[in-house]
C-alpha positions in Angstrom: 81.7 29.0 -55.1 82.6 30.5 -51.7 83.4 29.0 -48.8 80.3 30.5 -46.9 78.0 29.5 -50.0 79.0 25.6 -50.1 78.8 25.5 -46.1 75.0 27.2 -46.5 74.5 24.6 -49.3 75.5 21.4 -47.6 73.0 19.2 -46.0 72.8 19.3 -42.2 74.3 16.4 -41.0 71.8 14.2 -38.8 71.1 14.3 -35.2 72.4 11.0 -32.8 69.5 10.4 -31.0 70.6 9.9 -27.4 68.6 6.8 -25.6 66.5 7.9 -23.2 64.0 5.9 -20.6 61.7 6.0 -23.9 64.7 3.8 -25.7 64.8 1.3 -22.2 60.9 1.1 -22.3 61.3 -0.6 -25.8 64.0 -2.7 -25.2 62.5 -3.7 -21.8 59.1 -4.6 -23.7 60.9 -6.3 -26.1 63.0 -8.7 -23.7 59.3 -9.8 -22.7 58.5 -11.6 -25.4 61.0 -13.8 -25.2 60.6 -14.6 -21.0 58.7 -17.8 -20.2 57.5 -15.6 -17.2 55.7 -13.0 -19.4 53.5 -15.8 -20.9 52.9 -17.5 -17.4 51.3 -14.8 -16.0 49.8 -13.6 -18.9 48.5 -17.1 -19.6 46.8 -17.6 -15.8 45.2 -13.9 -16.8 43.4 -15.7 -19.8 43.0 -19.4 -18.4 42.1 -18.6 -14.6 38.2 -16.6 -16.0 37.7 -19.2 -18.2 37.9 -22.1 -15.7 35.7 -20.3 -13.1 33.1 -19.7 -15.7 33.2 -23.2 -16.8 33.4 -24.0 -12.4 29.9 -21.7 -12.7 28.2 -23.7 -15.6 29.0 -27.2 -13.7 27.0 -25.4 -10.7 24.4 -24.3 -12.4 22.1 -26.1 -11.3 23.3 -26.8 -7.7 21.6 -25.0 -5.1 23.1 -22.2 -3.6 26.5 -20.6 -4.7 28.0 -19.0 -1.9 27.3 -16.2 0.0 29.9 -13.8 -1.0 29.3 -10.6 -2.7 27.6 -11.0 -6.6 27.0 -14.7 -5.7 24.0 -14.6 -6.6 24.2 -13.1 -10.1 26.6 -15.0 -11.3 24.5 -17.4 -13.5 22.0 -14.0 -14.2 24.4 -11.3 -15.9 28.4 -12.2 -16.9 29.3 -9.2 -15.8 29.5 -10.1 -12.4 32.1 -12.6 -12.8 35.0 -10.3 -13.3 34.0 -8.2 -10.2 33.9 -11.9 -8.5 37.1 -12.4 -9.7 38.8 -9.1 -8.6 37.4 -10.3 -5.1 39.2 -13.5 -4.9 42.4 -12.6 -7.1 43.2 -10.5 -4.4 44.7 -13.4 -2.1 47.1 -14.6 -4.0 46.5 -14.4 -8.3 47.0 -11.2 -9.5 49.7 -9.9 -6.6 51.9 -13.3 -8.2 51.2 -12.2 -11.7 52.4 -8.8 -11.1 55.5 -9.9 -8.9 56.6 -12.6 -12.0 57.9 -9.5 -14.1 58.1 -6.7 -10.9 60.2 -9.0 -8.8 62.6 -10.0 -12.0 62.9 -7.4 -14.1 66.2 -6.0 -12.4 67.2 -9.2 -10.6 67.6 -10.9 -13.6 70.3 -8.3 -14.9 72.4 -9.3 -12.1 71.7 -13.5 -13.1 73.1 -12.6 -16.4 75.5 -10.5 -15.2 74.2 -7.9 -18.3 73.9 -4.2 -16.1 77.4 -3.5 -17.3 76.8 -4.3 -20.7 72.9 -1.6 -19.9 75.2 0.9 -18.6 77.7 0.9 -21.5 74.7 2.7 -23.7 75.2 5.9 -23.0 72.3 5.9 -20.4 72.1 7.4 -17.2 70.9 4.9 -14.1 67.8 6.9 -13.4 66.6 6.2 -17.1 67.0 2.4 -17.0 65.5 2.6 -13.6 62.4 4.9 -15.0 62.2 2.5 -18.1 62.3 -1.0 -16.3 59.5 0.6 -13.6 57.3 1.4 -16.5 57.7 -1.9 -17.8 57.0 -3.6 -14.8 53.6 -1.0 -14.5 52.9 -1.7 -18.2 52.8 -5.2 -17.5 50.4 -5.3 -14.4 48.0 -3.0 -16.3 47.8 -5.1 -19.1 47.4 -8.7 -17.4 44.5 -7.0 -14.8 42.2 -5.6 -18.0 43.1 -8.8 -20.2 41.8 -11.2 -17.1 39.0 -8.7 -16.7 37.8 -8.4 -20.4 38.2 -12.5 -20.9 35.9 -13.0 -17.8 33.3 -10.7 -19.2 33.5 -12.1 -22.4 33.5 -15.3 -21.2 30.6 -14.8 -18.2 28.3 -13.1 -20.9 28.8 -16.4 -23.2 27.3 -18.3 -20.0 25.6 -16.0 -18.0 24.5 -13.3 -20.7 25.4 -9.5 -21.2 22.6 -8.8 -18.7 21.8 -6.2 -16.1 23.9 -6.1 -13.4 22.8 -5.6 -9.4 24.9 -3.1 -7.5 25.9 -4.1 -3.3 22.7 -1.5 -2.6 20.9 -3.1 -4.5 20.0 -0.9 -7.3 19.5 -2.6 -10.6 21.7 -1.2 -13.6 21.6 -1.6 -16.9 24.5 -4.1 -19.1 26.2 -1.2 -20.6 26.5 1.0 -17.5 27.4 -2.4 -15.3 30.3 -2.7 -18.3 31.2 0.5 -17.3 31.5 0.0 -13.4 33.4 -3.1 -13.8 36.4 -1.1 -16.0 36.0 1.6 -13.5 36.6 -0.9 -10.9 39.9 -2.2 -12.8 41.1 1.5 -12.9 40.9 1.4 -9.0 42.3 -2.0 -8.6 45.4 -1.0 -10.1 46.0 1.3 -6.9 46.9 -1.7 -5.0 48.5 -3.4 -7.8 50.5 -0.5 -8.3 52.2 -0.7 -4.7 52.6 -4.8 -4.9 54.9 -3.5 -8.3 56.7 -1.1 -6.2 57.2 -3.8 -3.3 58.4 -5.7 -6.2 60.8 -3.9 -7.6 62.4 -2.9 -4.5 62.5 -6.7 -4.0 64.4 -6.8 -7.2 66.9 -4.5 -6.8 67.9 -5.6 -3.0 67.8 -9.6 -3.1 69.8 -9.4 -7.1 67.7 -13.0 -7.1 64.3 -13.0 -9.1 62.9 -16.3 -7.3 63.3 -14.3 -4.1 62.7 -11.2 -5.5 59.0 -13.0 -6.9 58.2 -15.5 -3.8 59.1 -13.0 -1.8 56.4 -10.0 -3.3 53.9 -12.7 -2.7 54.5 -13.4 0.8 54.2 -9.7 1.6 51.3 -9.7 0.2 49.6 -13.0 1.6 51.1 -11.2 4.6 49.2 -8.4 5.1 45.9 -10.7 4.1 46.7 -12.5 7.4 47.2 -9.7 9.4 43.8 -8.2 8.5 42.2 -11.6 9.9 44.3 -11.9 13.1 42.0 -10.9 16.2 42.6 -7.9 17.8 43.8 -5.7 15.0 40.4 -4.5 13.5 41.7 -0.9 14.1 44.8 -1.5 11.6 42.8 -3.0 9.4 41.5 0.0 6.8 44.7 1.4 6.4 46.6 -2.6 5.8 47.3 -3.2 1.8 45.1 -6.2 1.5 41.9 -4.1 2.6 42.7 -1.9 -0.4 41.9 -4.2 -2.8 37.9 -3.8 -1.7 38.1 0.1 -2.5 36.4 -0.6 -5.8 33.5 -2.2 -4.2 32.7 2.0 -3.1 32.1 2.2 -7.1 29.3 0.0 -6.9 26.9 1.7 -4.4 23.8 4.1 -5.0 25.1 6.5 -4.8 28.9 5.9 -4.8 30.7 5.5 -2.2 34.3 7.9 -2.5 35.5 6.9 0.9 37.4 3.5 0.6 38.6 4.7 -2.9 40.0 7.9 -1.1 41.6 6.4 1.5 43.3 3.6 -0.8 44.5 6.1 -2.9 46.8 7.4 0.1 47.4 4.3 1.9 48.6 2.7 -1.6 50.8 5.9 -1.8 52.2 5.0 1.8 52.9 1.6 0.9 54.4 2.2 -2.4 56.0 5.3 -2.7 58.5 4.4 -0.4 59.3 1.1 -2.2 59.6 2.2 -4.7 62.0 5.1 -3.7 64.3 2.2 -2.4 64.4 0.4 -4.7 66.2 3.7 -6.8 68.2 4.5 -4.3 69.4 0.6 -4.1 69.6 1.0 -7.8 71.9 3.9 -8.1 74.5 2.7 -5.1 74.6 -0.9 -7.3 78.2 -1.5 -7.7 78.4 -3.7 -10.9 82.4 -3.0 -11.4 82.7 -6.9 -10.2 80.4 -7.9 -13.2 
């Protein structure tokens, strides 16, 4: 046989697949599992709707329950309690659920002094940058929709999967109520989105996840304190904290685009920026020292 024939006749030999952000992703989701953090945040996602419906069956019969939006449907439909929810979790829960993996995720590389070791896999800083960000996203996305399915699950067991009333007024029906609800999560995540950029950028600059996590959560109880100082009612559509309301445009008649509009852009503000510092801090990271 020729040498031409037994080289057409060989079997390719196989491809090395380089790692890519793709590869990172993985290995970043994977590291979660074994994070006490990752199960604390995911745990107050899955305890916090359960102990306010319970808080609402205890009041049942108690006159009055507030006079805050949906107040007054919360023992008539359960799908009210998750938009209740999204109006409170604003302050404080879901900006510290997002900043325990945000604020951590590359600040803990530099507690176990493991970057090197990252950097040694043939992967570029921009991909383990890309990966851990989408990580960090992943996370947020999935503790805000597992808090928000548990309290409609959970306010339809004690409320029922009833007919929901909009902030004008109108009267919808359970399933398109359902619907508003997840389309208010999809908004929600705007702001969410900047407290994981603010978190990151945390990450990267302090190289200390308890800073890095306290420290996301103070920006954000921040800004909720500036948008109640007097005096500053002018700053106060375009502050983070207001952005967490934009959802509440979804349930007009007819919908109100405006707030969701303008958080879109003022989330963009916030975040983009953080978020490009916190790769820019990320690529200057000298880690020859360890």
């Amino acid at each position: 046989m020729s040498t031409t024939a037994a080289t057409a006749s060989a079997p390719a030999a196989p491809r090395l697949r380089t790692p890519g952000v793709a590869t990172v992703y993985r290995w970043e989701l994977a590291k979660l599992r074994y994070q006490k953090r990752t199960y604390l945040g995911l745990g107050a996602s899955v305890i916090v709707p359960i102990l306010f419906v319970v808080a609402i069956a205890f009041r049942h019969h108690r006159a009055g329950h507030g006079d805050f939006a949906f107040s007054s449907y919360l023992t008539k439909s359960g799908l009210a309690v998750p938009l209740v929810l999204l109006l409170f979790g604003a302050i404080w829960l879901f900006p510290l659920i997002t900043a325990l993996v945000a604020g951590d995720i590359f600040a803990s590389e530099d507690h176990n002094g493991t970057l090197k070791t990252v950097l040694t896999r043939s992967l570029e800083r921009w991909q383990i940058f890309a990966g851990k960000a989408l990580v960090a996203a992943t996370y947020a996305v999935v503790a805000i929709f597992l808090s928000g399915t548990i309290a409609v699950i959970a306010g339809s067991v004690e409320s029922g999967f009833n007919s929901l009333q909009t902030l004008s007024g109108t009267i919808v029906s359970a399933s398109k109520g359902l619907g508003l609800v997840y389309a208010g999560l999809l908004v929600y995540l705007m702001p969410i989105a900047a407290i994981v950029c603010i978190g990151l950028l945390l990450s990267t600059i302090t190289r200390n996840s308890a800073a890095a996590v306290v420290g996301t959560l103070m920006v954000s109880l921040l800004f909720q304190l500036i948008g109640i100082l007097p005096g500053l009612g002018g700053a106060k559509p375009y502050l983070l904290s207001t952005q967490f309301n934009a959802w509440q445009g979804l349930l007009r008649e007819p919908i109100d685009w405006a707030p969701i509009i303008r958080a879109a852009w003022v989330c963009a503000v916030y975040g983009v920026p953080a978020l490009a510092g916190a790769y820019v801090a990320f690529l200057r990271r000298d880690v020859a020292g360890g």
